[in-house]
C-alpha positions in Angstrom: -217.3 105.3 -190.1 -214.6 106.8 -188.1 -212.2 110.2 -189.0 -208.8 109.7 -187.4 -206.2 111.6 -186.7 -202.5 110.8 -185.9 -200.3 112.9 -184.0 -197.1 110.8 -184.6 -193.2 110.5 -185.4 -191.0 109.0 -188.0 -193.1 105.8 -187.9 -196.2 107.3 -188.7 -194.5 109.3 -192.1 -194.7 105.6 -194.1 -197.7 105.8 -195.9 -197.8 101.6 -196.4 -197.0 101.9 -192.5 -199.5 101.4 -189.5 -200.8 104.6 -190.9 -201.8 102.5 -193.9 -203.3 99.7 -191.7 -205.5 102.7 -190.2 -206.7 104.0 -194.0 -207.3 100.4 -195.1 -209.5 99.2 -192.3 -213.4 98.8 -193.2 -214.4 101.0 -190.5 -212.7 104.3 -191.3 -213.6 106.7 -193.6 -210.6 109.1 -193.5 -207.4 109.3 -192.2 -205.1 112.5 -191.5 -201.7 112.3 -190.0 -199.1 114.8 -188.7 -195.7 113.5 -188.5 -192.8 114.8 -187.2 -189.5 112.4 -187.4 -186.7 112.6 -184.6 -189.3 114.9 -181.9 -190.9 113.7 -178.9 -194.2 114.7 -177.1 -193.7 118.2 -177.6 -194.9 118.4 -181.5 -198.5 117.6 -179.4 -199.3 121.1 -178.6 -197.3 122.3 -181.4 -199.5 120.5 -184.0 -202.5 120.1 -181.7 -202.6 124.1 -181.3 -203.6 124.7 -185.1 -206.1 121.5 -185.1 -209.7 121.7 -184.8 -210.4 117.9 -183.1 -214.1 117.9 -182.8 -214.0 116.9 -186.9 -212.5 113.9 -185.9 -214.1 110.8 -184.4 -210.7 109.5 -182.7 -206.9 111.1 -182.5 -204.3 108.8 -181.9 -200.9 109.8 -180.3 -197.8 107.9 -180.8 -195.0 109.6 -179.5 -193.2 107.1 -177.0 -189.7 106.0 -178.6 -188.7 109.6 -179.1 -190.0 110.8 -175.6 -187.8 107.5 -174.2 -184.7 108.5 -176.8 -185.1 112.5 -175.3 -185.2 111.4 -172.0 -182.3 109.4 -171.9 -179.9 112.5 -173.0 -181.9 115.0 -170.7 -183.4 116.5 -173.0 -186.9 116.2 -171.7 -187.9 116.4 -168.5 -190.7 113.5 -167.1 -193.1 115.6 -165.9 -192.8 117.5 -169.5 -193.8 114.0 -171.6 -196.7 113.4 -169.2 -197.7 117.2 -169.4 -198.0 117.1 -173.2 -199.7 114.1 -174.0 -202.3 115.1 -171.0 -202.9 118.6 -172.9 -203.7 116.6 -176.1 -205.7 114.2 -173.7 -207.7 116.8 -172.5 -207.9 118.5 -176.1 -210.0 115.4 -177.2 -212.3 115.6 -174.4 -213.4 119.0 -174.5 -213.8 118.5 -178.0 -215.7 115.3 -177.5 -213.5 113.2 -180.0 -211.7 109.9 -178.4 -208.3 109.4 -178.0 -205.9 106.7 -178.3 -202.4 105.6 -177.1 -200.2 104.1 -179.5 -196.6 102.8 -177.7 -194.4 102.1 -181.0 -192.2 99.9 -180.1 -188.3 100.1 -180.5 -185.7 97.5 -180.9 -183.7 99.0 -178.5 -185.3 98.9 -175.9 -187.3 95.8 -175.9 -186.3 93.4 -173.3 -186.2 97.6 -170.8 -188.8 99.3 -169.1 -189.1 102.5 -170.3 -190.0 105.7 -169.2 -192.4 106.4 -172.1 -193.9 103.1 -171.6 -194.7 104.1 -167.7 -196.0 107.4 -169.0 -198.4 106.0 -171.8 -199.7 103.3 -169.7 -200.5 105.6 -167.0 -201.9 108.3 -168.4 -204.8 105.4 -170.6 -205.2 103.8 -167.0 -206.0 107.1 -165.5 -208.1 108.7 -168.1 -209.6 105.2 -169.8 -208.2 105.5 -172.9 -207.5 102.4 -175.2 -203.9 102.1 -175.4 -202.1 99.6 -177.9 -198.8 98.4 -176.4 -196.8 97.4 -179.7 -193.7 96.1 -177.3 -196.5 93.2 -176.4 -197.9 93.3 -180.1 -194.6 92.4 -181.1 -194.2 89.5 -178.5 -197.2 87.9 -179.0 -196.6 87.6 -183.2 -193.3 86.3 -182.5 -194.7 83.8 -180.5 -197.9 83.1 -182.8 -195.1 83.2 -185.9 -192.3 82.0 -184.2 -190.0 84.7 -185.4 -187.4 86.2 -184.0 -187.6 89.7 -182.6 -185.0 91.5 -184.6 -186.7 89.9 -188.0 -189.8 92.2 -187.9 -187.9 95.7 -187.1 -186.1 97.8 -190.3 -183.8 99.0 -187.9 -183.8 100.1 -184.2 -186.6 102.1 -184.6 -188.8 101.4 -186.9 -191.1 98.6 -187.6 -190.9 96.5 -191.2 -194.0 98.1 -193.0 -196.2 94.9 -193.2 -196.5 94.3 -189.5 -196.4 98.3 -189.1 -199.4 98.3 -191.2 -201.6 95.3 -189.6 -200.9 97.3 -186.1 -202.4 99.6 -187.6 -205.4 97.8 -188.5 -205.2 95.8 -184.0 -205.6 100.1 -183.7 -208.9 100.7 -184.7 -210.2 97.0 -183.9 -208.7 97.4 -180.7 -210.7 101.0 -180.5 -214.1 99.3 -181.3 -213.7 96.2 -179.7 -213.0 98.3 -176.1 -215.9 99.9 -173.7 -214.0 102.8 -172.8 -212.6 103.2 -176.2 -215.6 105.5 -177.2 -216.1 106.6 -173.6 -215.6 110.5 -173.5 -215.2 111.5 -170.5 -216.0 115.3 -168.9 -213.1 114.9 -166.4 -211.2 117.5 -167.6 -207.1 117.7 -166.5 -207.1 121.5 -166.3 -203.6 121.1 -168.6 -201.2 124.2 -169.0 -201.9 126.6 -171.6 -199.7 126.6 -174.8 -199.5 128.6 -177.5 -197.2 129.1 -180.6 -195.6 132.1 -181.8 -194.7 131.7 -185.4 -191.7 133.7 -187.2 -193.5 134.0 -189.8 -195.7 136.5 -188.2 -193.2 138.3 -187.0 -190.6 138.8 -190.0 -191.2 139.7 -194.0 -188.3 137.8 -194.9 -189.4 134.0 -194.8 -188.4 130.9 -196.8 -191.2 128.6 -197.2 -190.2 124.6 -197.4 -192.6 121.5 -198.2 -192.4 118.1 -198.0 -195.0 115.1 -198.8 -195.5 115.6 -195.3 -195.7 119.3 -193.9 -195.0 122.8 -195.1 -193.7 125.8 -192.7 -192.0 128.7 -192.9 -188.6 129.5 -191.5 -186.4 132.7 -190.7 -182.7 132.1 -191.2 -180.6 133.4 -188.8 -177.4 133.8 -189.2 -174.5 136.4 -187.8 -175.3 138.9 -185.1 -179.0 138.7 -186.0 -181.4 138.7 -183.5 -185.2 138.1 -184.0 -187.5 139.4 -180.9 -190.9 137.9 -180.0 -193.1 139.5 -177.8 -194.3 136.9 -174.6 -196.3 137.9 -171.3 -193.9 138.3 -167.8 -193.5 134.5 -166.7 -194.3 132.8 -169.7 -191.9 129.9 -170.1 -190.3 129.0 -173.6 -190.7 125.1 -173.6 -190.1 124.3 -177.4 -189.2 125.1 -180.7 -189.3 124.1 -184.0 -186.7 124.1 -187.0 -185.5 123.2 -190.0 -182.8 120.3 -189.2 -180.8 120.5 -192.2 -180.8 123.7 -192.5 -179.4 124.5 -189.0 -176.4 124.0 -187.5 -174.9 125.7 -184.1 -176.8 126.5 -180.7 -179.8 128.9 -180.4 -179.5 131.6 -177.8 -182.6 132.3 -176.2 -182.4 135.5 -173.9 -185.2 137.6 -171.8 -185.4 135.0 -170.0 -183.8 133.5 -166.4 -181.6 131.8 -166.8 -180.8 132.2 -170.6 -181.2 129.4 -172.5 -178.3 128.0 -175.2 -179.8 124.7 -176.9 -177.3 123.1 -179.9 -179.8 122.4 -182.7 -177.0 121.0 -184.7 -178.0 117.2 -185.4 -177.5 114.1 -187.7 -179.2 115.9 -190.1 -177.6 119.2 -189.7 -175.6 119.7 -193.5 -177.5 117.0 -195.6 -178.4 117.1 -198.5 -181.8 117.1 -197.6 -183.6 121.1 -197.6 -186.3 120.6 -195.6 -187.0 117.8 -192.2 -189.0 119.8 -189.4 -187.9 118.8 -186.0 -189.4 119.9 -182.8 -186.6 120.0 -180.3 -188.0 120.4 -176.1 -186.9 122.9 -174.0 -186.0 122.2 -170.0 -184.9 124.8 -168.7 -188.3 126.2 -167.6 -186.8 129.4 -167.8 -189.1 132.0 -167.3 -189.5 135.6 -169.4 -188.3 138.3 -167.4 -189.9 140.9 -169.6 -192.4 141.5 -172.6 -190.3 139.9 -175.2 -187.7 137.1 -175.7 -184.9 137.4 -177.9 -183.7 134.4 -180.2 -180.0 134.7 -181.7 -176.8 132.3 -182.5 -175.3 131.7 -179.5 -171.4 132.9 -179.6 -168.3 130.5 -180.0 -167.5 131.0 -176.3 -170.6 130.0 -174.4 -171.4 126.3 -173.5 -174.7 125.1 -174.3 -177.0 125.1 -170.8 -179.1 121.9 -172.0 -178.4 118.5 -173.1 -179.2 117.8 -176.4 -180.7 114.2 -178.3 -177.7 114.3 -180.7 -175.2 115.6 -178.0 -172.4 113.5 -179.6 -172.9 115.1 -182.9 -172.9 118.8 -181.6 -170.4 118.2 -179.5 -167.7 117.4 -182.5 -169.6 119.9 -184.5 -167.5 123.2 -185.9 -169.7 126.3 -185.2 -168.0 128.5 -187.2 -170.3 128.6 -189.8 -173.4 128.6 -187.8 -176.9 129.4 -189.0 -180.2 128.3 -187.9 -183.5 128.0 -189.7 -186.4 128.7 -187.3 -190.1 128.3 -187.0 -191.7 128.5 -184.0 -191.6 128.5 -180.4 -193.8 126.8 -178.2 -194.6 129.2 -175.1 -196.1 127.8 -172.1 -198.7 130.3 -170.4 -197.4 131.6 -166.6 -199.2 130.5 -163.5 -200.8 133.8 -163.3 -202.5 133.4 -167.0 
């Protein structure tokens, strides 16, 4: 009986989803999942860093429509999307548990090749991974059912929950049905090395937030407040997580060359919601000049230096009022660590 783990996105927060297809099938025994709506690859090593994955028998990754979606508004870098999913790659195989592809597919961009797509495919070809390609998934039950595409997706990306949930199910026979499925190899990739710094150890003033799905805690900045986090000479911020509701304005990163400004204002930015986590890359590969970075709401006058996902909503958005709620920031190790 297997122990799975998913490392996914907004598809894999449906509990009658593929995620359901996973719990339900006779061969697991337990199932837990770590999802993170509207983020790309980078939640791997931000998840993946507080996860012990020698408990579990198989981790599956499925992180492909919002790596694509980043990609196209330059807001992750190639050679970042690769670099990620290889670090959890590699994170299975030293700790001896399998791991799995799982390219959701999106409406969008059915009929395209994507950049994702290329990525996932491969990475599984290099490393002999299974890989489950739900763009070909998707064609082939349209052919068996003779439905039309757009009848099996809730919107452009998501899939309707009852063929979500007997993907889930092609997962794991897929898994046991393949020879290099349970192959662990001991050709390692020799990944970067990440690590997390988390405001919460930094600050006594938090505000913790919960969902069905996740808990973290957050440090509000607002004003002329700056929050400093101690990092090693060279060490390159390359994510950071925060509460998307919550925030609203651009995040000033300094201590490092060049500085980074990064709008975190999105389409969630002043709902009603309190609490969606979002991961949000970081491309700059700007590198700490010193022992410490310092984190701050950027001012009126300075233009953001990276793209962002929901560039047409920060764009129009009014900054006046800015204030961000932040939780973490993924730190990738200099060469010389």
């Amino acid at each position: 009986m297997l122990k799975v783990l998913v490392i996914g996105t907004s598809n894999a927060i449906y509990k009658d989803g593929y995620v359901g297809g996973i719990r339900d099938h006779s061969s697991v025994l337990s199932v837990d999942r770590y999802a993170v709506g509207a983020s790309p690859s980078v939640i791997i090593p931000y998840i993946g860093l507080s996860i012990d994955f020698s408990i579990y028998d198989i981790v599956i990754f499925d992180t492909a429509i919002n790596d694509r979606n980043y990609y196209k508004y330059s807001s992750i870098r190639k050679d970042q999307i690769r670099e990620f999913i290889e670090w959890g790659v590699d994170r299975c195989k030293r700790s001896n548990t399998a791991a799995c592809l799982l390219l959701m597919p999106s409406r969008k961009a059915f009929n395209k090749e994507t950049i994702s797509g290329l990525i996932y495919h491969k990475i599984a070809t290099e490393n002999k991974l299974t890989i489950l390609d739900g763009f070909q998934y998707v064609r082939d039950l349209c052919k068996e059912s003779e439905r039309n595409i757009n009848e099996l997706f809730i919107d452009d990306f998501h899939l309707m929950k009852p063929v979500a949930y007997n993907l889930g199910k092609e997962v794991i026979d897929l898994f046991l049905s393949s020879d290099h499925g349970s192959t662990k190899s001991n050709s390692f990739i020799a990944p970067p090395i990440f690590y997390r710094m988390d405001v919460c150890d930094f600050v006594t003033s938090t505000i913790r937030r919960t969902s069905s799905v996740t808990e973290a805690e957050f440090f509000r900045l607002e004003g002329a407040e700056r929050l400093r986090l101690p990092v090693s000479p060279g060490d390159i911020p390359i994510g950071v997580a925060f509460n998307a509701p919550k925030s609203h304005g651009s995040l000033n990163i300094s201590g490092v060359y060049p500085n980074i400004v990064k709008s975190l204002t999105t389409a969630y930015s002043n709902s009603s919601k309190d609490f969606q986590l979002m991961i949000m890359p970081l491309v700059s590969n700007a590198e700490a000049e010193a022992g410490f970075i310092e984190l701050s709401i950027s001012a009126l006058d300075v233009k953001n230096t990276e793209g962002s996902r929901f560039e047409a909503v920060s764009l129009k958005a009014d900054r006046l009022a800015a204030s961000l709620e932040i939780c973490s920031v993924v730190m990738r190790a200099g060469r010389g660590a």
